[in-house]
RODO-2510 file (C-alpha; in nm, 4 decimals, decimal comma):
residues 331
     n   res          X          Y          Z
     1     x     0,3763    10,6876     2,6030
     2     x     0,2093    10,8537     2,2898
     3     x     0,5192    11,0981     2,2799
     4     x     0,7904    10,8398     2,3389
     5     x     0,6564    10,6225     2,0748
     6     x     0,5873    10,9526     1,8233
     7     x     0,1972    10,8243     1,7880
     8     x    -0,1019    10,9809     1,8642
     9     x    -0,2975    10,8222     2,1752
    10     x    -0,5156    10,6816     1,9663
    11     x    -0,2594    10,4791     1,7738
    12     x    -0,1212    10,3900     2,1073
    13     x    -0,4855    10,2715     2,2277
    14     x    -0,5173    10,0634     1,9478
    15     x    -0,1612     9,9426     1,9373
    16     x    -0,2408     9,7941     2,2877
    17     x    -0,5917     9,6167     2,2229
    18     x    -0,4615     9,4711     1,9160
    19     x    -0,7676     9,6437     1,7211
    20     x    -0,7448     9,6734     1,3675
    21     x    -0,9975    10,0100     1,3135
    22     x    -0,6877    10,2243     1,3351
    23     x    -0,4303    10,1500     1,0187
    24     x    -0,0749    10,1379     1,1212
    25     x     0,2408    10,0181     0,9557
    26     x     0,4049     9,7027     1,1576
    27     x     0,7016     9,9415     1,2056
    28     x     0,5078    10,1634     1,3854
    29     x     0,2979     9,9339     1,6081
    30     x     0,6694     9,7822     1,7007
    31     x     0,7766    10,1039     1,7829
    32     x     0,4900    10,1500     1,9982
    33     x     0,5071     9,8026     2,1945
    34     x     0,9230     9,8695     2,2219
    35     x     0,7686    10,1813     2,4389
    36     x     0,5459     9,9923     2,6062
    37     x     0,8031     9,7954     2,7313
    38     x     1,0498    10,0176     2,7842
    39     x     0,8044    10,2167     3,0099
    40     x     0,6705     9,9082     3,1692
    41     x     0,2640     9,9885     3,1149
    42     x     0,0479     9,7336     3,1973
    43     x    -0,2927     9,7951     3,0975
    44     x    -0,5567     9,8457     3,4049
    45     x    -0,8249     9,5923     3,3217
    46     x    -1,0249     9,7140     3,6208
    47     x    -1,0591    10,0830     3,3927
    48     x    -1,1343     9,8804     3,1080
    49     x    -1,4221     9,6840     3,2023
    50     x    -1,5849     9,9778     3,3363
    51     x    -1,5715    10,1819     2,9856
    52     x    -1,6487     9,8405     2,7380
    53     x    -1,8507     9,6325     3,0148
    54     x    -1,5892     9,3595     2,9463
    55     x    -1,3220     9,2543     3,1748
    56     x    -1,0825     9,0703     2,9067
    57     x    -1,0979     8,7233     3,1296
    58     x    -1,2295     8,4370     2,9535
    59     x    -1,2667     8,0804     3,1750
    60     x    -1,2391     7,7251     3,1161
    61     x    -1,4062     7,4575     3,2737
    62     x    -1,1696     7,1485     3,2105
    63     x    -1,1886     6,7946     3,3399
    64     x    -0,9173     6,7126     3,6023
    65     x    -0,6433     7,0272     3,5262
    66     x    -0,3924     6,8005     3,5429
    67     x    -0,5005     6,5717     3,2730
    68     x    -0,2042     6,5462     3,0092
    69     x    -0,4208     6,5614     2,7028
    70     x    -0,6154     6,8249     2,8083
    71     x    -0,3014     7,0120     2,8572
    72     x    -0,2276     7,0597     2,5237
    73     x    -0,5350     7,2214     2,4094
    74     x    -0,5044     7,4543     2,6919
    75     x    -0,1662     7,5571     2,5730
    76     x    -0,3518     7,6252     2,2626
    77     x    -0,5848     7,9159     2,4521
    78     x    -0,3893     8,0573     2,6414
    79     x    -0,1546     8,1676     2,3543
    80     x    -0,4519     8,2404     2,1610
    81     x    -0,5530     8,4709     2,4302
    82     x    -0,2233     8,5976     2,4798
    83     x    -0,2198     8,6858     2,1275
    84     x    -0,5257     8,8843     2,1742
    85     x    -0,4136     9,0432     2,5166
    86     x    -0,7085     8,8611     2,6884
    87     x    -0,6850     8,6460     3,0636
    88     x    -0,7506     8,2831     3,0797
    89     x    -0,9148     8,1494     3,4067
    90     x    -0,9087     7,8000     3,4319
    91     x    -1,1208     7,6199     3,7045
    92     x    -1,1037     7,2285     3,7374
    93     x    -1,5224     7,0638     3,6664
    94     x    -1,4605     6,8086     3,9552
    95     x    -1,5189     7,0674     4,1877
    96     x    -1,7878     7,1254     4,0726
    97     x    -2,0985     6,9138     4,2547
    98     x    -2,4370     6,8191     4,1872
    99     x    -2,6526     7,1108     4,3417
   100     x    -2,4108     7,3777     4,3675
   101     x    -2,4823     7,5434     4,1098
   102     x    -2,1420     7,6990     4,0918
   103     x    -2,1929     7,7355     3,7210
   104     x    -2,4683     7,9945     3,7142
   105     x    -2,2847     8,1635     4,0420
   106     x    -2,0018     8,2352     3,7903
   107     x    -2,2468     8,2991     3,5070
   108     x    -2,4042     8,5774     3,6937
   109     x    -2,1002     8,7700     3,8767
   110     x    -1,9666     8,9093     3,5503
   111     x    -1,6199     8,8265     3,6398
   112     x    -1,5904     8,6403     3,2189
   113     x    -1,6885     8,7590     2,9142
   114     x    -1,7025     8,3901     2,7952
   115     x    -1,6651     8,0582     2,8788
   116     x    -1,5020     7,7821     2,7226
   117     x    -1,6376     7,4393     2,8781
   118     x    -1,5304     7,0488     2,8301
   119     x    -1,8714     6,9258     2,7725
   120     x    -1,8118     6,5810     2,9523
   121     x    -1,7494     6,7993     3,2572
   122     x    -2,0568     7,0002     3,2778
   123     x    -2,4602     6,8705     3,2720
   124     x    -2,6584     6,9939     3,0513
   125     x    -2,8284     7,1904     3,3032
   126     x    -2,5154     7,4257     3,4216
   127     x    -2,3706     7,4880     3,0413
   128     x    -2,7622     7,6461     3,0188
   129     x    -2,7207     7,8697     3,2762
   130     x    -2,5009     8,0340     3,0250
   131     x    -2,8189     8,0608     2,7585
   132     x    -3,0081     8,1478     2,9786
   133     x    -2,8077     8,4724     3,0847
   134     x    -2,6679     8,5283     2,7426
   135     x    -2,3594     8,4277     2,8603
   136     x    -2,0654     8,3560     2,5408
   137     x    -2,0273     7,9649     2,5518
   138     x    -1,8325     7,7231     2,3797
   139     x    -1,7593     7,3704     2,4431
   140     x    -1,4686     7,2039     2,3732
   141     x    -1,6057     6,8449     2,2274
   142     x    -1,7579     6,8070     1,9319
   143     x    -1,8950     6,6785     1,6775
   144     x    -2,1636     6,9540     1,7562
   145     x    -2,5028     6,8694     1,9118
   146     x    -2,6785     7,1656     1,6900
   147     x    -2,7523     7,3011     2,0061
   148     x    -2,4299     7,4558     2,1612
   149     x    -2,1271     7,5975     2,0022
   150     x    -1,8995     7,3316     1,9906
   151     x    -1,4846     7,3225     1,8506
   152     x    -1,2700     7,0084     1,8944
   153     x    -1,1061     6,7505     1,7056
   154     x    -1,2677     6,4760     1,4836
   155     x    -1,2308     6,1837     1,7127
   156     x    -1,4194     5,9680     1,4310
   157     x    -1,1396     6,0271     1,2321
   158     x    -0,9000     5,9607     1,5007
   159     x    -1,0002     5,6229     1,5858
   160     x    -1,0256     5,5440     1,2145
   161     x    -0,7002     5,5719     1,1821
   162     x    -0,5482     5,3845     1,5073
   163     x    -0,7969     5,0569     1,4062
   164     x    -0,7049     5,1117     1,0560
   165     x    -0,3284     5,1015     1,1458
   166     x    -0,3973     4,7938     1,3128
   167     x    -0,5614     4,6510     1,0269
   168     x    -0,2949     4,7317     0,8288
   169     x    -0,0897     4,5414     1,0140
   170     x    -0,3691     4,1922     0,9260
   171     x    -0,4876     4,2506     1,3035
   172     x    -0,8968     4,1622     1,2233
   173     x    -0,9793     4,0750     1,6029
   174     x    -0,9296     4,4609     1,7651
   175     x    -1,1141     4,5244     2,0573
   176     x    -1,1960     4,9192     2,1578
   177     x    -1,1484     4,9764     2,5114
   178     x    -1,1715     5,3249     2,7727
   179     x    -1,2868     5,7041     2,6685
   180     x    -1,5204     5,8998     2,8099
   181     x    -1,9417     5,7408     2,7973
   182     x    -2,0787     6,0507     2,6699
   183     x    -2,3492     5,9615     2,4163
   184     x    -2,2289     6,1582     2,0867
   185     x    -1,8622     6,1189     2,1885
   186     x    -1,8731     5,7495     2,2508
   187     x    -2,0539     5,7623     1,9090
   188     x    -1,7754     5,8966     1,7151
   189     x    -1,5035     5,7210     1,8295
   190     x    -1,7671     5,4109     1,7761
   191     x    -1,8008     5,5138     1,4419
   192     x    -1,4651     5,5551     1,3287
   193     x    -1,3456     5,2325     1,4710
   194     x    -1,6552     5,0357     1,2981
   195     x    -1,5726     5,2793     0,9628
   196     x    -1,2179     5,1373     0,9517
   197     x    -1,3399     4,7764     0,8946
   198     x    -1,5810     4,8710     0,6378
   199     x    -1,3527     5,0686     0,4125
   200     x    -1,1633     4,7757     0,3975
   201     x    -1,4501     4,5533     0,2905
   202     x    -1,4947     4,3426     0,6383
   203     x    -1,7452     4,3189     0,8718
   204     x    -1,7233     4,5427     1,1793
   205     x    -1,7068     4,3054     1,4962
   206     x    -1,9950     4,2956     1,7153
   207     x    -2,1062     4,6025     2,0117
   208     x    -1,9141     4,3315     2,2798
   209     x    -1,6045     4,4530     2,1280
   210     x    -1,6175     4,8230     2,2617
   211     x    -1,6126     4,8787     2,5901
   212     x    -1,6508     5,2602     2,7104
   213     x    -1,5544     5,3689     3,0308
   214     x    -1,3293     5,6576     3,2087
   215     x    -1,2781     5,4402     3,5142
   216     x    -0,8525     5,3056     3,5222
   217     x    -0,9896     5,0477     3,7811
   218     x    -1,2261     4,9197     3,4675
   219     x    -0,9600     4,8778     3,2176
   220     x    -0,8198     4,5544     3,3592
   221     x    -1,1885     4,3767     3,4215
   222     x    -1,2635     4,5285     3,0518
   223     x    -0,9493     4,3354     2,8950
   224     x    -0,9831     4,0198     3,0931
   225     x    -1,3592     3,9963     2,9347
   226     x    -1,2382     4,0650     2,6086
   227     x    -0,9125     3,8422     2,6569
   228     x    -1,1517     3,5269     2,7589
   229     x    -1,3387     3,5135     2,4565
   230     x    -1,2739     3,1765     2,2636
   231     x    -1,1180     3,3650     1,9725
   232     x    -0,9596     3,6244     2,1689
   233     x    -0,8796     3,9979     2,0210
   234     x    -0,4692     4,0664     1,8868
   235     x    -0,5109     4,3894     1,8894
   236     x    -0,6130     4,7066     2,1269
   237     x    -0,7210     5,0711     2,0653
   238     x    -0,7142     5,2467     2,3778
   239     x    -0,9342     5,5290     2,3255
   240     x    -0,7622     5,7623     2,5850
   241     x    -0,3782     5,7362     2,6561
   242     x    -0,4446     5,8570     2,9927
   243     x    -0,6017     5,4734     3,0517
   244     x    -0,2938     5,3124     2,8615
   245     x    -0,0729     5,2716     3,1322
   246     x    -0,3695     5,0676     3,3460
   247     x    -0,4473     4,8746     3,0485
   248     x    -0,0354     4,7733     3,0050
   249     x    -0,0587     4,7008     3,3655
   250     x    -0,3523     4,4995     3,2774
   251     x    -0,1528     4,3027     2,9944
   252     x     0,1566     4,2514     3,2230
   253     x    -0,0686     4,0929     3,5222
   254     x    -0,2645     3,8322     3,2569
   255     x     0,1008     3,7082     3,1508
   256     x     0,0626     3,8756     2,8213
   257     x     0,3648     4,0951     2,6402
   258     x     0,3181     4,4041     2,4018
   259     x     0,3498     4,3669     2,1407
   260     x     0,4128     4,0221     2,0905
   261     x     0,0901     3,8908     2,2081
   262     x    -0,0848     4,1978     2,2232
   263     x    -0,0625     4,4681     1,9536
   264     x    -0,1860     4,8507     2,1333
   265     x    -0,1954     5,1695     2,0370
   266     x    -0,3788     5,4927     2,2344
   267     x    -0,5902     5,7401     2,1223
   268     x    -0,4426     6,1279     2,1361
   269     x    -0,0281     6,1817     2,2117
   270     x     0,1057     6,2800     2,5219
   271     x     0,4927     6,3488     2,5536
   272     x     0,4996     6,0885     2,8077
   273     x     0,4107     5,8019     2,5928
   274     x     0,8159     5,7562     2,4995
   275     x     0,8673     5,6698     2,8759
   276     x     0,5677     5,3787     2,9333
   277     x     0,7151     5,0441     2,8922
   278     x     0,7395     4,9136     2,5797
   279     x     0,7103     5,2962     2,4396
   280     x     0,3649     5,3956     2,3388
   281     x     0,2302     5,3996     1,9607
   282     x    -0,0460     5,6412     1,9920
   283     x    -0,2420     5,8736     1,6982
   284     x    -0,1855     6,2638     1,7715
   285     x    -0,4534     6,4921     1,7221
   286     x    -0,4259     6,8736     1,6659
   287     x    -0,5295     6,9724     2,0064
   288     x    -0,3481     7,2629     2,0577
   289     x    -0,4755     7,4341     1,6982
   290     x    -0,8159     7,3089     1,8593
   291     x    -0,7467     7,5434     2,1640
   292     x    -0,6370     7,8281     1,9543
   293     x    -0,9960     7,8085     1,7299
   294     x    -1,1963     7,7354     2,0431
   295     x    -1,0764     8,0824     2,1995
   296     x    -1,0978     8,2493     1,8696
   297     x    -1,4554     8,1251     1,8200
   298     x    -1,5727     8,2501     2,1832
   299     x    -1,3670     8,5605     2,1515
   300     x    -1,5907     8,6169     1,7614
   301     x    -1,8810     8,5683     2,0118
   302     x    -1,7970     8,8223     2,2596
   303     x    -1,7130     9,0777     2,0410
   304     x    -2,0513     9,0121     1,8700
   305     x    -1,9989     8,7583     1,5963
   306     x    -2,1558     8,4709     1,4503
   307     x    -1,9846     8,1871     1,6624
   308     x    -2,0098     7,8495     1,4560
   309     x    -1,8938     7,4733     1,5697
   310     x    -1,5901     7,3473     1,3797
   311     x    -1,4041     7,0533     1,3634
   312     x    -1,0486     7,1320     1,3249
   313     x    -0,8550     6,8915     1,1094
   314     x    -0,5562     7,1073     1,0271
   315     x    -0,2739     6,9412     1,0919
   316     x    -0,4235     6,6214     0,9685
   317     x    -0,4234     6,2805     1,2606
   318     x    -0,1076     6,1050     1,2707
   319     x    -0,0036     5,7823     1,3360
   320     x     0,3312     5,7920     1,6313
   321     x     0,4847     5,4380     1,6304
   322     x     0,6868     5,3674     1,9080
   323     x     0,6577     4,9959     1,8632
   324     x     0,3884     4,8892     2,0647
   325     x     0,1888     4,7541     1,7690
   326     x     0,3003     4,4329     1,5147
   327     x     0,2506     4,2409     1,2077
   328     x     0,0048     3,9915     1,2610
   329     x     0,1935     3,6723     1,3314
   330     x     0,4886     3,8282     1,3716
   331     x     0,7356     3,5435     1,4884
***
């Protein structure tokens, strides 16, 4: 390959692990992929691991694979990683059971260098099975906990802006329903929603108005409370668009139409969200950029780096309306 491309092996070697230690022009690295590929190499992992002790596979641990949000981040790895000529593994946390400890089975077989985990997913417990082996680690929620490596979006912000949209639109009676109940998560999101109303001068509504909960057979018993109250809300931020189509359900079966009796908007984008009925107004977050900077961070880690939590921001939350929120009083 060295001699078809006109490069030493060494260029060759370092042409193919994307290392930097060896200076080449980009000419000459293309020339030496174009080989590559015209000679159809594909490099023996197997031989690898043996010589560095690392096997190029990183895995996640992601709630429920097929969960559209998640999706996007993952997108977001795996072309980090393919950018880096690394493996993704990706394993789905629900099978993962109390007592199995499945997480410091993979911990200890060597079959990763690193793990990226959605920290919702895991207890406390498995993710330290990574510590405790020195295992790479880094979880995809955030903010961070100062305990773990943590990269994700800043849901705080996030929420700010769907229940500031809302207000916008002279909604003051916005109720916060769904998302995940994990302490520092449920905090942020809290916090944004009740930071919205304060920038604004007004008086965030009481804790009755949020209602956590990943559970779609909740959403409907979650509105209904909300709906009976004798000044009842306008407005809805559904923390997590995978819940919105139970809680438009919810709004159809209580005799109620979006959004002329109820204004809603979801938390996170999904593609999908321009087929619900009425069309989805939702706040997209940069997921996949957070998938890219997750793997980078881990990969920083396993090459012996400083791995640091981040909270990516880049490009900023924005607001998709698709008409499913209104004026106040719209007539």
């Amino acid at each position: 390959m060295a001699e078809r491309a006109g490069v030493s092996a060494a260029v060759v070697s370092a042409a193919i692990s994307g290392s930097s230690t060896v200076r080449m022009s980009e000419a000459t690295r293309q020339r030496v992929l174009e080989a590559i590929r015209e000679l159809g190499y594909v490099p023996n992992h197997a031989a690898r691991s043996l010589k560095t002790s690392r096997t190029g596979i990183v895995a996640t641990i992601t709630p429920k694979i097929s969960n559209p949000v998640f999706d996007e981040a993952l997108r977001g790895v795996q072309d980090a990683a393919d950018a880096h000529r690394g493996v993704v593994l990706i394993s789905d946390s629900d099978r993962i059971s109390p007592g199995s400890n499945l997480m410091s089975r993979l911990a200890g077989t060597g079959m990763a260098d690193g793990f990226l985990v959605r920290f919702m997913a895991v207890d406390n417990e498995n993710i330290a099975a990574f510590t405790a082996r020195g295992v790479p680690c880094v979880i995809l929620n955030g903010p961070s906990d100062g305990t773990h490596v943590c990269v994700w979006v800043d849901d705080r912000q996030g929420i700010f802006l769907a229940t500031d949209h809302l207000l916008e639109l002279g909604h003051r009676r916005i109720g916060l329903i769904g998302g995940p109940p994990v302490p520092f998560t449920a905090d942020a999101r809290g916090n944004g929603y009740r930071a919205a109303f304060r920038s604004r001068g007004l008086t965030p509504p009481g804790k009755e108005w949020i209602m956590p909960g990943y559970d779609p057979h909740d959403v409907k018993t979650r509105l209904s409370s909300l709906m009976s109250k004798d000044e009842p809300p306008t407005a809805i931020v559904i923390d997590n668009i995978v819940l919105a189509r139970g809680l438009i359900a919810a709004v159809a079966d209580l005799g109620l139409r979006v959004p002329d009796d109820l204004s809603v908007i979801a938390y996170h984008d999904i593609p999908q969200a321009d087929f619900y009925r009425p069309a989805l107004s939702t706040v997209k977050m940069p997921l996949y950029e957070a998938g890219v900077r997750g793997y980078e961070t881990l990969k920083r880690i396993i090459d012996g780096g400083q791995g640091r939590s981040a909270t990516v921001r880049k490009p900023a939350p924005s607001i998709i309306d698709r008409g499913s929120t209104a004026p106040l009083g719209r007539e």
